[in-house]
N, C-alpha and C positions, 0 to 999 in steps of 0.2 A: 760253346766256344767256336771261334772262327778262327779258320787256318787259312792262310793264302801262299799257298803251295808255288813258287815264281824257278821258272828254268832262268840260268844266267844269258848275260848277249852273247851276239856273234862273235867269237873268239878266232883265233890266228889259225885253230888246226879247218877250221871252215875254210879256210881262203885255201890252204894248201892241199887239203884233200887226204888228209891222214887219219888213223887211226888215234882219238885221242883218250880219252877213257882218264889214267893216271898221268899224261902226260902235259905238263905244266903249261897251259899257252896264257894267255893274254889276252884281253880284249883288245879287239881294231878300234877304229876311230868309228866304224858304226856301230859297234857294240856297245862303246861307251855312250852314244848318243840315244842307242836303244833304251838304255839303262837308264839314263837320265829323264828316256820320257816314259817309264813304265815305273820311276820314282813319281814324277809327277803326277799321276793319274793314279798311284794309291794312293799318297798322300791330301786327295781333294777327294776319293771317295770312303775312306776306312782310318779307321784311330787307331795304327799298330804301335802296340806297347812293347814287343820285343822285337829283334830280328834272326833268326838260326840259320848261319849258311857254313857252308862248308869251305875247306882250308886250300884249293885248288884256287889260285889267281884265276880265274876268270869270272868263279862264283864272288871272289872277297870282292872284289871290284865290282860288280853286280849290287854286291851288298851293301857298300860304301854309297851308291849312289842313293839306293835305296833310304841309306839313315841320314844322310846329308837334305833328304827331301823330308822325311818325318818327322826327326829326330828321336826314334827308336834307337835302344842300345842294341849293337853288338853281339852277338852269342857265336862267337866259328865254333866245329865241332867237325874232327876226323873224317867222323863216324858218316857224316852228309858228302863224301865225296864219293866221285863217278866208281860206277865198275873198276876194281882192281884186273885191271887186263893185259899185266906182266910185261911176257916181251912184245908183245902188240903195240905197246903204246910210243905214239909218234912214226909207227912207221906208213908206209903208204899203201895203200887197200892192196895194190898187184902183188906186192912185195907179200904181205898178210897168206892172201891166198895162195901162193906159190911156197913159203917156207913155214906156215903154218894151218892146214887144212883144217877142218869143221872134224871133227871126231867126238863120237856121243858119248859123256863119260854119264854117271851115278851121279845125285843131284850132290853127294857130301864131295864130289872128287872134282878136280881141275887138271889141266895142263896150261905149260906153257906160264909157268909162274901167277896163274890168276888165281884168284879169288874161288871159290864154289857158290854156285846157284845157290844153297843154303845161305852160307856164310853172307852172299848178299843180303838175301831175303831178311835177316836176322838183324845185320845194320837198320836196315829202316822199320823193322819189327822198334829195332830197341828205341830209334830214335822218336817213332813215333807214341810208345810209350811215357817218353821221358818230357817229353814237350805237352803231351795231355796233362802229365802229374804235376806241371811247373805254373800252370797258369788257371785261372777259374772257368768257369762256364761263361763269364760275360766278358770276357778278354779277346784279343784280335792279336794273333801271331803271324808271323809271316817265315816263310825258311826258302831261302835262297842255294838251289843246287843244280843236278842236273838232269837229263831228261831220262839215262838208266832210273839214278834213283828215284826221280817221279815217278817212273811204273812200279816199280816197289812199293814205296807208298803206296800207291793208290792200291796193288795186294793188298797189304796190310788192314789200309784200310775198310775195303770191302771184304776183309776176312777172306779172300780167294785161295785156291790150293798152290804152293808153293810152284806146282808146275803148273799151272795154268797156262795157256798160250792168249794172252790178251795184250794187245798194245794200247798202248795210252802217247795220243803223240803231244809233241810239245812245240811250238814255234821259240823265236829266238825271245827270250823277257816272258813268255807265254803265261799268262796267272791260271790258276785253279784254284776255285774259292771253296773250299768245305766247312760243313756248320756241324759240328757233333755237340750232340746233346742227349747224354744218358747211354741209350742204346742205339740212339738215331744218327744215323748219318746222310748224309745232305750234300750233295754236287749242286753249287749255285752257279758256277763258271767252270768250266772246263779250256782250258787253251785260249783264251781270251788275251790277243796281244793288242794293247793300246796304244801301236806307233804303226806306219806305215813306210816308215826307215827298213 
């Protein structure tokens, strides 16, 4: 099976310089443009049969471009959206650091109304799960989300340990193409952005 794992465009909290994680922005008018041309350039290299993005306006709009270029159906799902990052989210980085410091908790415990490193890891455990068991070995999926949950994934998918410290970065439309087959898993592209927007 082939996956193409797509981060959404440039969105509104990029321009402002905040904290966005759960906090709802919108694509700019580059991001839509981004979008438009990282539809185009999957659409003339790969046959996606579905589409999986997550429910945060910046990903659906990502996504929409994407299906308006393929004609892939649809799949939103929860479960594909950014880091739950509580009261963090929408606020501004100075603000962040001054009324909510870094404090090491237990991977199952959070502050500050977020999510647990677990409970992350777990979302893209399941999602990745659920998207394997949905489609065949010779099918092309695509899942449209964000660059937290990309490094999850990409966990998941190399089976790494829950705390591992590995980044996986992701530009603005950024593809990762992975091939799994059986027990094989496969990086064909990694961050590969096809606009210069």
């Amino acid at each position: 099976m082939k996956l193409l794992i797509i981060r959404h465009g440039e969105s509104e909290a990029d321009i402002l310089k905040v904290h966005e994680g759960r906090a709802d922005f919108e694509l700019t008018g580059r991001g839509h443009r981004q979008a438009e041309a990282m539809g185009r350039y999957v659409s003339q290299n790969y046959q996606v049969e579905k589409i999986y993005h997550s429910t945060l306006k910046r990903a659906v709009q990502t996504a929409h471009h994407l299906a308006s270029q393929t004609g892939a159906p649809l799949i939103s799902d929860e479960r594909l959206m950014e880091f739950n990052n509580g009261l963090l989210a929408g606020l501004k980085h100075s603000v962040v650091v001054e009324k909510y410091p870094q404090v090491e908790v237990p991977l199952h415990s959070a502050l500050y109304e977020q999510e647990s490193v677990l409970e992350f890891r777990y979302r893209a455990e399941f999602m990745l799960s659920k998207i394997l068991s949905e489609n065949d070995e010779n099918s092309t999926a695509a899942v449209v989300t964000h660059g937290g949950m990309i490094n999850q994934l990409y966990r998941a998918f190399f089976r790494l340990p829950v705390d591992a410290e590995y980044v996986f970065r992701t530009g603005d439309t950024g593809i990762h193409e992975w091939i799994i087959s059986g027990n094989s898993r496969i990086v064909v592209k990694s961050n590969f952005v096809p606009h210069d927007i």
